[in-house]
C-alpha positions as CSV (number, residue, x, y, z in Angstrom):
1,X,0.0,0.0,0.0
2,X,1.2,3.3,-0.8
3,X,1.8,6.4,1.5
4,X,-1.3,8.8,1.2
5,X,0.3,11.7,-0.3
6,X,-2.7,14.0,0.2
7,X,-2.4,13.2,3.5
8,X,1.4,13.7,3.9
9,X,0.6,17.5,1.9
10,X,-1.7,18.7,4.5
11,X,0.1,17.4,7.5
12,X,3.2,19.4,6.1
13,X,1.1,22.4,5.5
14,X,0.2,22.3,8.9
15,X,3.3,22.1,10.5
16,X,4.4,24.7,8.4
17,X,2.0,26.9,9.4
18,X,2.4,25.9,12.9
19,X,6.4,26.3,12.6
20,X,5.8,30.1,11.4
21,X,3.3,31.4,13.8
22,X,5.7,30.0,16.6
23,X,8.6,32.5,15.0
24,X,6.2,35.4,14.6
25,X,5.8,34.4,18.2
26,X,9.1,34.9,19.3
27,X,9.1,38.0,17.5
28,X,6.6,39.1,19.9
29,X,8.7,38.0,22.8
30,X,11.7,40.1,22.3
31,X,9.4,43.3,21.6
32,X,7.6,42.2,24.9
33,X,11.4,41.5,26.4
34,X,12.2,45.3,25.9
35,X,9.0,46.5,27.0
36,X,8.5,45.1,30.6
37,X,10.1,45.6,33.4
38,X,10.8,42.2,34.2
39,X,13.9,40.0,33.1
40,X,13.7,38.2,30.1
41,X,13.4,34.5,31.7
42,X,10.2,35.9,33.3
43,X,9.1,36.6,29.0
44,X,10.0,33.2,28.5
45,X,8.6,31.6,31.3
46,X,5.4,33.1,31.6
47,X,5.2,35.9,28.6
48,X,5.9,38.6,30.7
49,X,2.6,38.1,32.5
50,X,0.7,39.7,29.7
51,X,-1.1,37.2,27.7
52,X,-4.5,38.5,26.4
53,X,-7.9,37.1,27.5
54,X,-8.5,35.6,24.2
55,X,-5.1,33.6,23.6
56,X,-5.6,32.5,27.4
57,X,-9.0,30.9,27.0
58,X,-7.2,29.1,24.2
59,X,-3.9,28.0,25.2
60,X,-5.7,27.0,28.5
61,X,-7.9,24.9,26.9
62,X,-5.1,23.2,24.7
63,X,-3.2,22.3,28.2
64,X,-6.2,19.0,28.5
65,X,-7.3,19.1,24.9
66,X,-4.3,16.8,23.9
67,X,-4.1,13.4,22.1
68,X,-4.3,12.1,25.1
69,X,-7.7,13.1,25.9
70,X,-9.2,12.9,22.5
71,X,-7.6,9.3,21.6
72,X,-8.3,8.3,25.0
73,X,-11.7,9.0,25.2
74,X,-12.4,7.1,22.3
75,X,-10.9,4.4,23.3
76,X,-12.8,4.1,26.7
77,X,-16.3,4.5,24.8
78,X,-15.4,1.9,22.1
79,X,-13.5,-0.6,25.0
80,X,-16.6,-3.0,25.8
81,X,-15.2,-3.3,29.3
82,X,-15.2,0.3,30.1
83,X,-18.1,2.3,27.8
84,X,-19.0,5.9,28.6
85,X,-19.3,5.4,32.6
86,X,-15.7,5.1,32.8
87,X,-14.9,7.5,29.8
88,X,-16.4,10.9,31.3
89,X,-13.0,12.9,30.8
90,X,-14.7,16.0,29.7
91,X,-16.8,16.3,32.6
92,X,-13.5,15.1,34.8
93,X,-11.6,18.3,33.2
94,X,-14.6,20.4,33.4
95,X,-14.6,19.4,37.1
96,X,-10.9,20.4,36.9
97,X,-10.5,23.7,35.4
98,X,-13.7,25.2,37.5
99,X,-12.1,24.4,41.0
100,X,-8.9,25.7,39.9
101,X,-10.9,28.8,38.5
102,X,-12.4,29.2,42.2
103,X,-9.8,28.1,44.4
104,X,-5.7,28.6,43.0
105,X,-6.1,30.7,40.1
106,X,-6.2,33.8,42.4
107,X,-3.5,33.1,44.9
108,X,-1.4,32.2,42.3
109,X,-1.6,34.9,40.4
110,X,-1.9,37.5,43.3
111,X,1.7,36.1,44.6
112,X,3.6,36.6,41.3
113,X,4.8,33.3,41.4
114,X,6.5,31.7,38.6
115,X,5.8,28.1,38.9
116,X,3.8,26.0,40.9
117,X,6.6,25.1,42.8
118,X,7.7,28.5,44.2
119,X,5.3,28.5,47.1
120,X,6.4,25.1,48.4
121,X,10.2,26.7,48.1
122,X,9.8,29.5,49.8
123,X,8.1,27.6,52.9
124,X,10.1,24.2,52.7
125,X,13.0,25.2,51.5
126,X,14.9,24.3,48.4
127,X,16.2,20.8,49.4
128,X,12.5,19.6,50.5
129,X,11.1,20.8,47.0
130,X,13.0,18.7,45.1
131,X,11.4,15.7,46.3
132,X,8.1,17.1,45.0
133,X,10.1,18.4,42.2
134,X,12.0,15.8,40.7
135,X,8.3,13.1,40.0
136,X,6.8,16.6,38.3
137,X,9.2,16.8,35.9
138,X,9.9,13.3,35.2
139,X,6.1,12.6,34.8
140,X,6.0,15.9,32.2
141,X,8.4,14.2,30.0
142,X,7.0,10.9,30.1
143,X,3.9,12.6,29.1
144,X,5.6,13.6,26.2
145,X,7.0,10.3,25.4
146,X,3.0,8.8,25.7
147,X,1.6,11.9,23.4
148,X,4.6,11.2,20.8
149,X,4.0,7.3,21.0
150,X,0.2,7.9,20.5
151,X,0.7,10.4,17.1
152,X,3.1,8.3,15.4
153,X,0.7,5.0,15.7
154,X,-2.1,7.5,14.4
155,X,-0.7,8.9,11.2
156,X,1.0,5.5,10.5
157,X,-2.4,3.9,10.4
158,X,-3.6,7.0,8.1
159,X,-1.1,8.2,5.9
160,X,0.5,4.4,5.7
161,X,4.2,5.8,6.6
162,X,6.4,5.1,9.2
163,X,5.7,6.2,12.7
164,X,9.4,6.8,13.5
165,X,9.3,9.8,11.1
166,X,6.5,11.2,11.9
167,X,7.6,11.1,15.9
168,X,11.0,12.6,15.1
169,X,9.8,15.4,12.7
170,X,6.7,16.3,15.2
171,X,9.2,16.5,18.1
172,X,11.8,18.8,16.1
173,X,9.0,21.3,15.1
174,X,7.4,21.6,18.8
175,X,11.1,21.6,20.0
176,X,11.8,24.6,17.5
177,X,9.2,26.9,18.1
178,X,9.1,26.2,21.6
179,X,12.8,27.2,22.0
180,X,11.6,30.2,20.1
181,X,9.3,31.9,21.7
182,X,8.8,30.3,25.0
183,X,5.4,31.0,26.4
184,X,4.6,33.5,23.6
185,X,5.0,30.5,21.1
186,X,3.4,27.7,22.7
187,X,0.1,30.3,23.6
188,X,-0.1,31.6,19.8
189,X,0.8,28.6,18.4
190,X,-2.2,26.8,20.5
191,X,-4.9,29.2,19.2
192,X,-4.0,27.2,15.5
193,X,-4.1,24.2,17.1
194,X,-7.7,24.9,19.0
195,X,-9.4,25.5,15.9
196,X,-7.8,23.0,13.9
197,X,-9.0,20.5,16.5
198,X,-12.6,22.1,16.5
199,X,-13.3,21.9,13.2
200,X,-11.8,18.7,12.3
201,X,-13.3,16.9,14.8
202,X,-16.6,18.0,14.6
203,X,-17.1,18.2,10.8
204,X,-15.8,14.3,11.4
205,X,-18.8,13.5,13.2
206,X,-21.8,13.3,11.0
207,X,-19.8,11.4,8.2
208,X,-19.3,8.8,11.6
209,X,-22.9,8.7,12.4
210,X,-24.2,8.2,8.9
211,X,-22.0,5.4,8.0
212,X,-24.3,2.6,6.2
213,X,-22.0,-0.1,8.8
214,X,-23.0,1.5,11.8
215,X,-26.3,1.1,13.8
216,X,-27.9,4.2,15.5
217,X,-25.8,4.4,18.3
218,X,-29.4,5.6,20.4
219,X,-30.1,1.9,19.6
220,X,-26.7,0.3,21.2
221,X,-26.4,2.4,24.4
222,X,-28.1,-0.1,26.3
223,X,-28.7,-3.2,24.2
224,X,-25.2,-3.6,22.3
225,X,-25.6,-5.0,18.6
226,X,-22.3,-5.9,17.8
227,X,-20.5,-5.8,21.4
228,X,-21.6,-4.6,24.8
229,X,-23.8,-1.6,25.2
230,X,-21.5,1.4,24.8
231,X,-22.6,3.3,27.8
232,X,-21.0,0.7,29.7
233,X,-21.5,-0.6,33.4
234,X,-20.7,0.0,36.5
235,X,-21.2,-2.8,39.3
236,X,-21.3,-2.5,42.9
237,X,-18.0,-4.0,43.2
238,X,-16.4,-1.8,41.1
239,X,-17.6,1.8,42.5
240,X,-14.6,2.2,45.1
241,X,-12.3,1.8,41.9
242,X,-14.8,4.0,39.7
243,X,-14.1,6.6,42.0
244,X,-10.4,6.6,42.2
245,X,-10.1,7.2,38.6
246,X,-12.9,9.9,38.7
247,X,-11.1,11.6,41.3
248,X,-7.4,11.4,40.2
249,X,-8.4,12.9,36.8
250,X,-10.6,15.3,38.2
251,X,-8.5,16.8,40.9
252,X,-4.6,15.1,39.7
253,X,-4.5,18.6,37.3
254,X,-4.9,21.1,40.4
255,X,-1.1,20.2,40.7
256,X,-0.4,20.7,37.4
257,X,2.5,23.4,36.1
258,X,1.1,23.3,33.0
259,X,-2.1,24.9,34.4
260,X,-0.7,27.1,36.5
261,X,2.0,28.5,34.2
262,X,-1.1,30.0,32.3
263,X,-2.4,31.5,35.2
264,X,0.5,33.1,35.6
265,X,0.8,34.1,32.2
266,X,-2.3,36.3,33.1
267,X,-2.3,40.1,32.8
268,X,-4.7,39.4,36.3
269,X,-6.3,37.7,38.7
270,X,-9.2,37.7,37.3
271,X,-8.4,37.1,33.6
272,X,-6.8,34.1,35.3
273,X,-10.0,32.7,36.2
274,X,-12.0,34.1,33.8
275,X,-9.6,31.8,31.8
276,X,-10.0,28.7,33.5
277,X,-14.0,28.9,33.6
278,X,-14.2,28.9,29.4
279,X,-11.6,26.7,29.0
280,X,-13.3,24.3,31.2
281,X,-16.6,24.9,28.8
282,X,-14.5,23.9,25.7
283,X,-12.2,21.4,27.3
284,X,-16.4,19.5,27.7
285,X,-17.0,21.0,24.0
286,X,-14.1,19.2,22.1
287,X,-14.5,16.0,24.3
288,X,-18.2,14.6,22.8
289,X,-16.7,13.9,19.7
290,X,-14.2,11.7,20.6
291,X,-16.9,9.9,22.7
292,X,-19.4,10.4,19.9
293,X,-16.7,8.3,17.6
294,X,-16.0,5.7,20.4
295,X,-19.9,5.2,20.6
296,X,-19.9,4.7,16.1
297,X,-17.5,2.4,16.6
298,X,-18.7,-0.4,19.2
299,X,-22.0,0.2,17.3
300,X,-20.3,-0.7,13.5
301,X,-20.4,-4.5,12.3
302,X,-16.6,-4.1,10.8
303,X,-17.2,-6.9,8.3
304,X,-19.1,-4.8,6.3
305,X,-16.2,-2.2,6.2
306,X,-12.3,-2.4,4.5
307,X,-11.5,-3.2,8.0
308,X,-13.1,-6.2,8.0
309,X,-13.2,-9.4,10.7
310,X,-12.5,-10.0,13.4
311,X,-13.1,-6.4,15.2
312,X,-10.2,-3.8,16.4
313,X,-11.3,-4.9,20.1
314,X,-10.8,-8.8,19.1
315,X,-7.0,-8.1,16.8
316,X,-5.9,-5.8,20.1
317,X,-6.7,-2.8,18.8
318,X,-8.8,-0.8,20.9
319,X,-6.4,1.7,21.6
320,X,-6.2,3.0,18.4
321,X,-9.4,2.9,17.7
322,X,-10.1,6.7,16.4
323,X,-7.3,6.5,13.6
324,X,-9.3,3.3,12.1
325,X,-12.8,4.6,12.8
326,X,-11.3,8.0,10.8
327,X,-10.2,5.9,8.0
328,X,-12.4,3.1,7.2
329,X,-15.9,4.9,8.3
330,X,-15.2,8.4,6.7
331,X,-14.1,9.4,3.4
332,X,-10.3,10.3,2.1
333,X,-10.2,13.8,3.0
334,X,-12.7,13.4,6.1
335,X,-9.7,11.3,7.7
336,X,-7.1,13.2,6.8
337,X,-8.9,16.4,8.6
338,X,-9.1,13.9,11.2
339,X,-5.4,13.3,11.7
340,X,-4.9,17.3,11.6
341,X,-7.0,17.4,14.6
342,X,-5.0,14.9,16.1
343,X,-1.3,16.1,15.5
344,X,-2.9,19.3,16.9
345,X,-3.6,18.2,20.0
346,X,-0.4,16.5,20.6
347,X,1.5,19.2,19.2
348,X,-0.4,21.8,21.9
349,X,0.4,18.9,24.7
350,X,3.7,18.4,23.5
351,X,5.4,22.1,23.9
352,X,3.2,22.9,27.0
353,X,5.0,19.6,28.5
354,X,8.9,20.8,27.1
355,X,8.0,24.4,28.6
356,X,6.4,23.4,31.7
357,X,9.3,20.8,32.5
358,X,12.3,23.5,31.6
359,X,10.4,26.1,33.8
360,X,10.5,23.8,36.7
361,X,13.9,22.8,36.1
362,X,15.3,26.3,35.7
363,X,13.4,28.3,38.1
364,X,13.3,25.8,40.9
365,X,16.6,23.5,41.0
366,X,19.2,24.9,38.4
367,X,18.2,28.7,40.0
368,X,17.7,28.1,43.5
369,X,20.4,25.1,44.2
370,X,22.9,24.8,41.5
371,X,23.7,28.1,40.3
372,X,22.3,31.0,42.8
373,X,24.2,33.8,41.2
374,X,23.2,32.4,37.2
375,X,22.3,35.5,35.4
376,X,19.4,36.4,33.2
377,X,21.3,35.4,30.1
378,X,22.6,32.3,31.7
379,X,19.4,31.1,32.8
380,X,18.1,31.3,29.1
381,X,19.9,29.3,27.7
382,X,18.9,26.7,30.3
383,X,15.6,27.3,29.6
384,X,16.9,26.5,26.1
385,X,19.1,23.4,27.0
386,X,16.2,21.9,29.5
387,X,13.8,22.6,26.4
388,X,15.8,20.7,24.3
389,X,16.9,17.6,26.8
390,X,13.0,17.0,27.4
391,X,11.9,16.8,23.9
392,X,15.0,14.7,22.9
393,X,14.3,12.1,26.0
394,X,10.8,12.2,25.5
395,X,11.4,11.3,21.6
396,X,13.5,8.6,22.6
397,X,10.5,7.4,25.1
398,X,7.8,7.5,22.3
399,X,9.7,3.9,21.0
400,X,9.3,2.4,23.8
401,X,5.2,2.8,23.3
402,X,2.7,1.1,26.2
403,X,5.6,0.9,28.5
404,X,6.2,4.3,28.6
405,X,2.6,5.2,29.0
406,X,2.7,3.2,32.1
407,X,5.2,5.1,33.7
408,X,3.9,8.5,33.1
409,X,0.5,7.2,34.5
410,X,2.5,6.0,37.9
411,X,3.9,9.4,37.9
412,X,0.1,11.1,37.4
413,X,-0.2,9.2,40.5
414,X,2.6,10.6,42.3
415,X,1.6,14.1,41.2
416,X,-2.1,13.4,42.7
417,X,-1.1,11.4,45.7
418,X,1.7,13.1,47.1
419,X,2.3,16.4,45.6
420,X,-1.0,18.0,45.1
421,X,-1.5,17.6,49.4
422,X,1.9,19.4,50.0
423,X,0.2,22.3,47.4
424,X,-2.7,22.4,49.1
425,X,-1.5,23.0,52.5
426,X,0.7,25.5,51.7
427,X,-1.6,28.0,49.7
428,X,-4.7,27.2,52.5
429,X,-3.4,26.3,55.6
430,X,-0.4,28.6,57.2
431,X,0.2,26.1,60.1
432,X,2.4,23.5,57.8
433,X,6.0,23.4,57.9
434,X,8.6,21.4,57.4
435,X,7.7,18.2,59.7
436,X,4.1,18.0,58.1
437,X,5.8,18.4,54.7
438,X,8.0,15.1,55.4
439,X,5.6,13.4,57.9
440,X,2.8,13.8,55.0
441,X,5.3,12.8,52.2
442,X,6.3,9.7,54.0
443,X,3.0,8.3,55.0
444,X,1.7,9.2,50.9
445,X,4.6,7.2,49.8
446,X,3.9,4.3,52.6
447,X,0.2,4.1,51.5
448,X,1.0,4.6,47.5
449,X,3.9,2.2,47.3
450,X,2.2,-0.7,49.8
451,X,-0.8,-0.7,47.8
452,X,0.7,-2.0,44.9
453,X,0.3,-0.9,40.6
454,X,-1.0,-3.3,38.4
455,X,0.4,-1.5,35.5
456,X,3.8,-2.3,36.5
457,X,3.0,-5.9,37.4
458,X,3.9,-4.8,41.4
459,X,1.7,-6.8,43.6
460,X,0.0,-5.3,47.0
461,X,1.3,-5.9,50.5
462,X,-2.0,-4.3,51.7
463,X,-5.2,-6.0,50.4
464,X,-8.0,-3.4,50.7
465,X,-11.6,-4.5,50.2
466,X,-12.7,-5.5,47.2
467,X,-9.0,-6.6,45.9
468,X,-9.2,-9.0,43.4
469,X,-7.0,-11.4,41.2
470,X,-7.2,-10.3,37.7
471,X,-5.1,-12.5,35.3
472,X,-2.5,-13.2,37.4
473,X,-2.2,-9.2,39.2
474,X,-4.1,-8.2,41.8
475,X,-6.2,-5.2,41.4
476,X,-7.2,-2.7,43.9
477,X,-10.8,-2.0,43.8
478,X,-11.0,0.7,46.7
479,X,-9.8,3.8,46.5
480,X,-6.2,3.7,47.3
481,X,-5.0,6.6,45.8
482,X,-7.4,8.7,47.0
483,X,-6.5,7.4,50.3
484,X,-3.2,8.1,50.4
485,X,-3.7,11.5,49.3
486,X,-6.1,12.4,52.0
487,X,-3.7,10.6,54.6
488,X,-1.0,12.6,53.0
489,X,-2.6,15.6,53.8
490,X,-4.5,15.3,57.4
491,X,-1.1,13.8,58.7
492,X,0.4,17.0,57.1
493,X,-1.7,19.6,58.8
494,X,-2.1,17.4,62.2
495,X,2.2,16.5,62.2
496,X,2.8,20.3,61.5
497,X,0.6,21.5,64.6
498,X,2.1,19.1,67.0
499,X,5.8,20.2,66.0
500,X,4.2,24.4,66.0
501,X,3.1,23.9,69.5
502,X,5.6,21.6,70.9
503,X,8.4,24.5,69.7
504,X,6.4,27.6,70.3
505,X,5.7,26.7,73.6
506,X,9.6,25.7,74.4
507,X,8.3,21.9,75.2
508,X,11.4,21.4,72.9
509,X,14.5,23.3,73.0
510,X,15.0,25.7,69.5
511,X,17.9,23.9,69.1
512,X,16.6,21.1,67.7
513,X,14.2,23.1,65.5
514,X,16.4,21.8,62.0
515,X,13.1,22.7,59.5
516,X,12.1,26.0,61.8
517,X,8.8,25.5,62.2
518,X,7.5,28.9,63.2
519,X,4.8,29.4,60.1
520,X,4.7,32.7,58.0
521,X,2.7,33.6,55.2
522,X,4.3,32.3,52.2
523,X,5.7,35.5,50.6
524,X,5.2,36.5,47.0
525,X,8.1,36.8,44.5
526,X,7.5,40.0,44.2
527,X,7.9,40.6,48.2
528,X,10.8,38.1,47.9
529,X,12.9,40.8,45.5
530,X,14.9,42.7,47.8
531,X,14.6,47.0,48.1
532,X,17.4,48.2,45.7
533,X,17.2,51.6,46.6
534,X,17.0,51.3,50.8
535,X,19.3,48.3,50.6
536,X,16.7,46.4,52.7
537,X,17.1,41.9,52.6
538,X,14.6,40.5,50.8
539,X,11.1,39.6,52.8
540,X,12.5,36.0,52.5
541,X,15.7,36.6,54.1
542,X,14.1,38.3,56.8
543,X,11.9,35.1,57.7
544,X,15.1,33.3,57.7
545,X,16.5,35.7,60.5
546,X,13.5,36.0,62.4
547,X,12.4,31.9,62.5
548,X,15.4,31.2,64.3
């Protein structure tokens, strides 16, 4: 069979149109580096803290909107073991972006922080953060290893070309225009990708649901023709595991940099949230087609299609269930709008993964522990270098396929269990300090670790109720991660009260106060900036005189 060169054109039209709006980008990022007051790692980083209402809605809504979620989805509808009930990602993201909205986007972007990491920094301590540090940005490059891994497998299955190109070509471009224009490239270049993934998918849908092979999907919800209904079931047993899942991807993002690098992208406060309530309308928007195609296809008799017998579920397939659907149920053309969408998304997942995980990196370890005195110009080119590392790594990842997306969802996992608790304290409750921090971290690691991950084969040392044997694994069917999380964080709060009030009043000797645990509000980065003109120590320094 050969390559579809139609397909091949428009895909290079597309990066090509991505490639130069990411250059007109950085354009914009030196004019904006000369304008502001701020240095030019701050442009980079989060564009100068001017992004426009418009550009933030859309950027913000490309951070979920990734291959991820719409090849996912799919997937989960079409998987007659799963169906809809366990594929409700776009009300899981909607979920997501509206608590962010009410509860972080204004702290965060009142502060002036810089990453997400910054408030655990500045009330930790540097060495402390990096424990926290360290799983975020490992998980951000597997991420981009599982987003790679899923476009090549799609436009191999399309355009009938190897899916070692199409990873290595997709990672130079996002790699290039990331480098670029930082956050300025990755926002602009995600409005491009927003409406390509609109249209596409949605002008896929109708040639879906008309297909003479498919039943009326009203018709299979319930009473499956084909394969079981496509709305799925959920059985008593399986409600403790139901809500894990539900919660992790509803509530896993709140400890996201990605997120929170676009709320602090923000001109304010309340652009910032204004930002994260549309986005959390489109983020539901551009999830029904995905599920509207996973529905099609667990209502199609594939016989009757080029596809033919036995069905993507039965050959293994299931996973890449939208690229077939796209290109035996749809026309030529249809398809190959199809695949635009879907390099889209990735592409938007991909740079705000390379950006997000050279932010961290910079700002919060190469900054704060290796090089203190790095200047401006210096910690550019890290940003640069970091920028660079990740997409490489990730690249190399993609080959790896299924076992790479195992290990970026054990370190969602991390980021849910043991992170988001230690960001959660410190923007809402001023009592934690160091001892909670590692009392909390311990006890989430303990919990996490002892309650095993099928995924990786590990077996449980604690049985929960409702574990069960499941070819050969043993599956957790209560919800262990949300456990540890909320064990994470009470033993936080509680651990860091003892140690306040055992210290404060003198029942232990300051000397032995190593983490000094006297709590302060967590300063700003503007407050943290020291007085140039009085020669005053920064507001941080002082806490550090005055806790001892």
């Amino acid at each position: 069979m050969a390559a579809n060169i139609p397909g091949l054109i428009a895909v290079a039209v597309f990066y090509l149109i991505i490639l130069a709006t990411g250059i007109w980008a950085s354009r914009k990022s030196k004019q904006e580096e000369k304008r502001i007051t701020g240095t030019g790692t701050e442009v980079t980083l989060v564009a100068g803290r001017n992004i426009n209402l418009f550009v933030g809605i859309f950027t913000m809504t490309a951070t979920w909107v990734g291959g991820g979620y719409i090849l996912g989805a799919a997937a989960a509808v079409y998987n007659p073991t799963k169906g809809l009930v366990w594929a409700l990602m776009p009300l899981q993201y909607f979920i997501n972006f509206f608590v962010v909205a009410i509860f972080f986007a204004k702290p965060m972007r009142d502060k002036k922080y810089v990453t997400m990491m910054d408030p655990l920094q500045l009330k930790y301590g540097e060495t402390l953060t990096c424990t926290l540090l360290i799983p975020a940005v490992i998980g951000d490059v597997l991420w981009v290893a599982c987003i790679m891994a899923g476009l090549g497998g799609t436009i191999s299955i399309i355009l009938d070309v190897s899916s070692f190109y199409t990873i290595c070509i997709s990672a130079a471009v996002a790699i290039i225009y990331t480098l670029l224009g930082g956050m300025f490239s990755v926002a602009y270049t995600d409005v491009i990708q927003l409406v390509l993934i609109f249209f596409s998918l949605w002008l896929c849908v109708p040639f879906l649901m008309l297909n003479p092979a498919s039943t009326d999907i009203t018709l299979t919800a319930f009473n499956g023709t084909f394969q079981a209904p496509w709305m799925g079931t959920l059985g008593l047993e399986d409600v403790g595991l139901w809500m894990d899942e539900f919660l992790v991807l509803s509530l896993g993002g709140l400890a996201s940099q990605i997120i929170h690098q676009r709320i602090l992208s923000a001109a304010s406060s309340k652009e910032a949230q204004v930002t994260c309530f549309a986005a959390a309308g489109f983020c539901f928007i551009l999830g029904i087609p995905s599920v509207l195609l996973g529905a099609v296809a667990a209502s199609t008799d594939w016989n009757m299609t080029s596809y033919g017998s036995p069905s993507p579920y039965e050959r293994g397939e299931a996973g890449k269930i939208l690229p077939i659907a796209l290109q035996h149920l749809t026309p030529n053309y249809v398809s190959i709008l199809g695949i635009g969408a879907v390099a889209a998304a990735v592409m938007s997942s991909m740079d705000s993964c390379l950006l997000s995980c050279a932010s961290l990196f910079t700002n919060n370890l190469y900054k704060t522990l290796i090089r203190k005195q790095a200047s401006d110009r210096e910690l550019q080119w890290v940003i640069k270098i970091s920028v660079t590392v990740a997409g490489l790594v990730g690249m190399g990842l993609a080959f790896l396929g299924n076992n790479a997306l195992a290990f970026w969802i054990v370190g969602a996992d991390v980021m849910y269990t043991l992170v988001l608790p230690q960001f959660v304290c410190v923007l809402f409750f001023p009592v934690t300090n160091g001892y909670g921090a590692v009392g909390g971290y311990i006890l989430g690691v303990m919990l996490r670790v002892l309650s095993g991950e099928p995924l990786l084969h590990f077996n449980p040392v604690i049985h929960f109720p409702g574990c069960r044997l499941i070819n050969g694994v043993y599956v957790q069917h209560f919800p262990c991660r949300t456990l540890a999380m909320l064990a994470s964080l009470c033993s936080n709060i509680l651990i860091s009260s003892v140690a306040s009030l055992l210290f404060e009043k003198r029942l232990l000797p300051k000397r032995w106060d190593i983490l000094q645990v006297k709590t302060h509000s967590t300063p700003s980065r503007a407050e943290e900036k020291p007085n140039v003109d009085n020669k005053q120590p920064a507001v941080s320094d002082q806490l550090l005189d005055t806790t001892c």
